[in-house]
Every structure is written in structure tokens, then in C-alpha cells.
N, C-alpha and C positions, 0 to 999 in steps of 0.2 A: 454551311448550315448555321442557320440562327441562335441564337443562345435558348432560345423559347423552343423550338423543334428539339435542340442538345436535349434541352432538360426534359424536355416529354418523350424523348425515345432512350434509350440506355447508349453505350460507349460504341462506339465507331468501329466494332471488332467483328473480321468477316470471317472466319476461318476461326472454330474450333477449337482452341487451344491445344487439349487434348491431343488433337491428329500432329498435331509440331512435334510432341513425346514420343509418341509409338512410330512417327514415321523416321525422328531419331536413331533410336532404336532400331529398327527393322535396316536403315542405311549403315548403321555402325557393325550391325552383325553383317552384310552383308557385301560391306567392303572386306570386311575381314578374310572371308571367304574368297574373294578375289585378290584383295592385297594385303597378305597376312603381316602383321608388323609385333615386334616384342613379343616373339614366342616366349620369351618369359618371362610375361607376366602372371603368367599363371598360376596361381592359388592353389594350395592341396584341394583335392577335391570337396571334403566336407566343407572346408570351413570357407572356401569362399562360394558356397550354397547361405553358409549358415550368416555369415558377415553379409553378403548381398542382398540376401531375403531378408536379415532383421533390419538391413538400411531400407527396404523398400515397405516390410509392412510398418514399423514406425513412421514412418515417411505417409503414409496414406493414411494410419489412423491418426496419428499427431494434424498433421496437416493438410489432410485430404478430408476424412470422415468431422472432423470435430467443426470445420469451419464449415461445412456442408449443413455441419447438424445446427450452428449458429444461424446458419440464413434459414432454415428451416422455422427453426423457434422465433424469427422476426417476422417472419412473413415474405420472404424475400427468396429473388427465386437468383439461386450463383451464377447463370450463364452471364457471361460479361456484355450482353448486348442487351441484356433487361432493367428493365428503369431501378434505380437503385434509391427506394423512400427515406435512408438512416445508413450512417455509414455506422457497421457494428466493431467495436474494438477491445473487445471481451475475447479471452482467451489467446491464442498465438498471434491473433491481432496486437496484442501489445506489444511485440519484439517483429514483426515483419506485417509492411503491408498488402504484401502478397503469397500469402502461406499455400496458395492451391497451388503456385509459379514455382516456387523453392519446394512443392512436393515434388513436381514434375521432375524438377532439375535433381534431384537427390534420388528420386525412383530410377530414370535414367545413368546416375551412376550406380546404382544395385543392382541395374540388370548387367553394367559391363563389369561387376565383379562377378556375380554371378557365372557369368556365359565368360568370362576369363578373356572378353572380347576388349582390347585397345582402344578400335575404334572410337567405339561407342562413347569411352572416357574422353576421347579425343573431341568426341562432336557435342560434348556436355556442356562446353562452353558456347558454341555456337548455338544452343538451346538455347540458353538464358539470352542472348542476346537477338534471337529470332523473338520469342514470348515478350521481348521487351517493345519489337520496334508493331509485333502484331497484334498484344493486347495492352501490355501496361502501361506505354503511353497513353492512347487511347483514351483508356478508364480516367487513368491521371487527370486527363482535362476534360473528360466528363463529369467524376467530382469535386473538382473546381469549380467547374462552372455551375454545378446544380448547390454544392456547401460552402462556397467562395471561403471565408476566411476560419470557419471551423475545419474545413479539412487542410488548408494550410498547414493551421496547427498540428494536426493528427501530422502530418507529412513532417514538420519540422521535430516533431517527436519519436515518430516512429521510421526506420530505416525501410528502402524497398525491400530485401531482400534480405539480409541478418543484422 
């Protein structure tokens, strides 16, 4: 692909980010189910409802809703294959440059606290590093190539992930 095509189309990402999380998820519950591992780890009931659900709604509003609500207020639409006019770096943009990828991966470990599922904590890692090689590379050298040495900078400032 041309640098000229690069910058007129958005990042080179074919697959949904999203479905990488839930199908996570849905794989971690249901090895579990066939190959049950650390039966205890299991949490008293309330509280690893209440610890997994406050990692997972912090996690979506902190990181999910607010950078949604940023590209909204720019004009800008977040799917990672949409042309990106301004790299925005207001709000959780200041400490990670991929705050939607570090929701994912942090929702994912609140649902295996949650569901008391191993697994799932097991394939948390293998998320981030799926999301890495499916979307944020990708973007990476999409905004390179469209902000060359402004987004260096943002990159040499800001870490990908915390």
C-alpha cells in the first residue's frame, strides 16, 4: 500500500477488535468447563461479583466510554480502520495510547474474576498480545505514516499500554 492510499484510508485492521475480547472470554469460560484448572480460585461469592464487575465497569467507563466520548467531540469516528484527521491526547490518552485495548484487556480479567473462571485470567495475556499483532500495530504505522514526527513524539511520551 502506498503512503498516499495509507493516509486516505485508516489502519490496516480487519477484524473487529472487540470480537478478540468476547471470544476470549467465551474460550476461557469454556475450557473451563471442559478443563477445569485452580478450583481455588475461587472468590467468596459477593465479592468476586463485586471486585470483577467494579474492574469491568471502571474499565468501560474510565477507558471505554470517555475515549468514545473524545473521538465523538472531535469529529472522529473510533473504529480503527477509519481515517484518523487529529491524533486526540486529552484524557486517558495522556498515560496509554491505547485506552479502548487496556479496557479490553482489563474487562477480560473482570469477567474471570467475576465467573471465578482461571482460564479466562490465563488467556488475558494472550489478548493483549492478539489486539497487538491485529490492531495496534497497524494503527501504529498508520499514524506514522499520516503524523510522521508529531506522533513519534506522542509515542515517545506516552507508553502503549500503562
Amino acid at each position: 500500500m502506498t503512503e498516499s492510499k495509507e493516509k486516505a484510508s485508516g489502519a490496516a485492521v480487519r477484524i473487529p477488535p472487540p470480537v478478540v475480547g468476547i471470544v476470549t472470554i467465551v474460550a476461557g469460560y469454556l475450557a473451563g468447563r471442559v478443563f477445569p484448572i485452580l478450583t481455588d480460585f475461587d472468590l467468596p461469592t459477593p465479592l468476586r461479583y463485586w471486585a470483577g464487575g467494579l474492574l469491568v465497569a471502571v474499565s468501560i467507563g474510565v477507558l471505554g466510554a470517555w475515549p468514545a466520548w473524545l473521538f465523538k467531540k472531535t469529529g472522529q469516528n473510533p473504529t480503527p480502520w477509519s481515517e484518523t484527521p487529529e491524533i486526540i491526547v486529552l484524557g486517558p490518552y495522556k498515560f496509554t495510547r491505547n485506552p479502548m485495548y487496556l479496557m479490553m484487556v482489563l474487562v477480560c480479567l473482570g469477567f474471570g474474576v467475576m465467573l471465578s473462571e482461571a482460564w479466562i485470567v490465563i488467556l488475558t495475556p494472550v489478548l493483549a498480545v492478539a489486539l497487538y499483532h491485529i490492531a495496534i500495530k497497524h494503527e501504529e504505522t498508520y499514524l506514522e505514516a499520516v503524523f510522521g514526527d508529531s506522533y513519534r513524539e506522542y509515542r515517545k511520551a506516552v507508553r502503549r499500554w500503562i
